[in-house]
Phi, psi and omega in degrees: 000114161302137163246130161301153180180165192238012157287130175255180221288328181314286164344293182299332173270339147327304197275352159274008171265306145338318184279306146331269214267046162249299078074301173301339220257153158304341174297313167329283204300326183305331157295314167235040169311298181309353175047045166215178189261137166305312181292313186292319220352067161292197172235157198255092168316151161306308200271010160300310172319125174268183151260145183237104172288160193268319162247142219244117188326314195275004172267339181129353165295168179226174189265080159261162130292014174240017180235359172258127158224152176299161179206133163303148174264044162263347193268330218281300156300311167275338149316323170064251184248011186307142168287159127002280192269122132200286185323307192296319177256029149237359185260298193303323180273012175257007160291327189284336174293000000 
């Protein structure tokens, strides 16, 4: 699935050059001390943990800490390019099967 979108590409590779020195940082590395996934919250080995953006750079998110979180990487891979509520009612329909 494509998304149209007025994130240019520029953009978008700033902000994962960001995210790379976020990656580095002790606030990070101290995030994935907790071993767990934000979405899931198994638990995690640290170095298992992806960065997850929560709005999703090609949707128009940026590499803040209040927009990265660790992720397993299966939720990380289904989640995808997903909002938020776009995540929460594909995590409900699968209550439903």
């Amino acid at each position: 699935m494509q998304f149209v979108s007025e994130v240019i590409d520029e953009d978008i590779k700033r902000e994962r050059r960001i995210a790379r020195e976020l990656r580095k940082s002790t606030w990070w590395k101290r995030k994935c001390a907790n071993s767990r996934c934000y979405y899931c919250n198994s638990k995690i080995h640290p170095k298992e943990l992806t960065m997850d953006h929560i709005v999703p750079l090609i949707r128009g998110g940026k590499s803040t800490k209040s927009n990265v979180v660790t992720a397993c990487k299966e939720c990380n891979s289904k989640k995808k390019h997903m909002l938020p509520i776009e995540w929460k009612a594909y995590l409900n329909s699968l209550n439903f099967l």
